[in-house]
C-alpha positions, 0 to 999 in steps of 0.5 A: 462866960463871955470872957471864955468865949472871947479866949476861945475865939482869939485861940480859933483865930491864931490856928488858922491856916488859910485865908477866908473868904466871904460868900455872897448871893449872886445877882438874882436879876428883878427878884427882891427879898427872895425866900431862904428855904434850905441852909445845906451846909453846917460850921465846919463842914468841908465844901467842895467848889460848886457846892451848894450852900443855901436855897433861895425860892423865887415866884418863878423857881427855887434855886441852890447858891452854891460856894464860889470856893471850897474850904471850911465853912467858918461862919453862916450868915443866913437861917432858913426864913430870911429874906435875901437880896442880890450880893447879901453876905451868906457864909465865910470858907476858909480856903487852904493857901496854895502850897499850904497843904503840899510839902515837898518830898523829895 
């Protein structure tokens, strides 16, 4: 039922440790409504820096978007087909807080 799902969303929310962060398409020049052709990550994967997230195919080339922060992947925005364009929204990372993970031992 749509209520459940609607409690479990708010009790996701309340465990949340980081803070999320969009990611964008970056700036592909010219090129417009540019083929999605591959979506590399899954909800809940765990992502390092520089990893790729999605492939975009142009005329030219097909390239990978990689993730401007690691963290957890909380939402993908994209599927395999769409047509994207120069700062679309792709995904959202939930990104550790610094210090959140680290606790002192002394």
């Amino acid at each position: 039922s749509k209520l459940l799902s609607d409690i479990r969303l708010l009790s996701l929310q309340g465990e949340r440790m980081g803070k999320v962060v969009d990611i964008f398409i970056p700036d592909l020049g010219a090129d417009k409504d540019v083929d999605l052709i591959d979506v590399m990550v899954e909800v809940g994967d765990t992502v390092e820096e520089e990893d790729g997230l999605i492939t975009l195919e142009t005329e030219k080339a097909s390239m990978d978007v990689p993730t401007t922060q690691g963290g957890i992947i909380k939402e993908i925005l994209v599927k395999v087909g769409d047509k994207v364009n120069s700062g679309d929204l792709i995904a959202r990372v939930e990104v550790e807080e610094e210090g959140a993970a680290e606790e002192k031992v002394e």
